[in-house]
N, C-alpha and C positions, 0 to 999 in steps of 0.2 A: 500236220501235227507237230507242236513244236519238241523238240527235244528235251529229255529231263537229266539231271543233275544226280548222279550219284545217291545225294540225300533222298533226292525227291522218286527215286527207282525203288530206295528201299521200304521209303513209306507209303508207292503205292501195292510194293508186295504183299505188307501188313492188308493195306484198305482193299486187296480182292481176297483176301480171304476171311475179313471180318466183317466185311463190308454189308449193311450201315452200320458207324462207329461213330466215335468221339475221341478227338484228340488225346486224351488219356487212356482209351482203350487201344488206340496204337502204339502208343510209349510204354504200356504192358508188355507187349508183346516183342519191344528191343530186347536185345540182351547187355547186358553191363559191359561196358558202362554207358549206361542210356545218354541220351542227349538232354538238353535241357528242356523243358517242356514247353518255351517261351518261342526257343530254336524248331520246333519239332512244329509249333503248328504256324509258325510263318514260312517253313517249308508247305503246310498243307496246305494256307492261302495262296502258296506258288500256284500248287497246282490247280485249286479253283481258279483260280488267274489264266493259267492255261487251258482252261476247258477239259482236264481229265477228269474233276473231281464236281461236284455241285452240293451246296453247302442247304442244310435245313436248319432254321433256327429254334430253339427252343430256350426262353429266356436269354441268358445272356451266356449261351454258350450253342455248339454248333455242331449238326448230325452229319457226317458228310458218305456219298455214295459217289464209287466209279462213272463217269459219260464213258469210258473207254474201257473197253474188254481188256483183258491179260495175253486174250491170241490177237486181238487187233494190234495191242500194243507188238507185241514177239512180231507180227508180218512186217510192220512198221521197222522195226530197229533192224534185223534180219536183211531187209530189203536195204535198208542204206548201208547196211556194214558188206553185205554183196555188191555193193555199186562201188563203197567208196575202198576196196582194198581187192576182192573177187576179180575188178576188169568186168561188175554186172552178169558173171558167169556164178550160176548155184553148181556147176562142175567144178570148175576152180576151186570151190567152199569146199566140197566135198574130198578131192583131190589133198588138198591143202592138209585135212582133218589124217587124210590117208597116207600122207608122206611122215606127219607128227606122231603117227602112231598114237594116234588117238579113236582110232578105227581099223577094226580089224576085216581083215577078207571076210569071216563070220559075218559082222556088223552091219558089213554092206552087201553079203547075199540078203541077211535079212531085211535091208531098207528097201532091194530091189523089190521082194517079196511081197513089202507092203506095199511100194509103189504098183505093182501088177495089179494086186489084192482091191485096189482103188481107199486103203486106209490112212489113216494120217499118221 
């Protein structure tokens, strides 16, 4: 799965949660100041290009749906940002989370909790 582009992360947050859309109905959904509409959907033929999105045509314009889930993508990105800064350790991640104070003792009785629990 090739990697996406900032732009292209944020339009495909739009295209799972609206998802089948049309480029106009993604650029709805920016917030100001939107991007140019011309800009917005040659990022979305990025990602048809890249295999996340596949495109339906009706007339001269185009329905497009997700090929890649929002948790396939997350294991994807998740899994290279552990390998490429972790040392490939989800301890280290987690550690890491736990030294920035960005998790509390709390936070992680409760991941334990769900890790036991078998929940995600």
């Amino acid at each position: 799965m090739e990697k996406l582009t900032a732009q292209e992360e944020e339009a495909m947050l739009v295209l799972w949660q609206a998802a089948p859309c049309f480029v106009k109905d993604i650029l709805a959904k920016y917030d100001d100041p939107k991007p140019p509409y011309t800009t917005l959907a040659s990022v979305v033929k990025n990602l048809e290009r890249k295999k996340y999105v596949k495109a339906k045509r009706y007339g001269n314009t185009y329905e497009y749906t997700p090929l890649v889930s929002e948790a396939e993508y997350k294991r994807m990105f998740m899994k290279g940002v552990v390998h490429n800064y972790f040392e490939n350790s989800y301890k280290e991640l987690v550690s890491f989370f736990a030294k920035e104070q960005k998790l509390s003792a709390d936070d992680l009785k409760e991941i334990i909790d769900m890790i036991e629990k078998g929940k995600e």
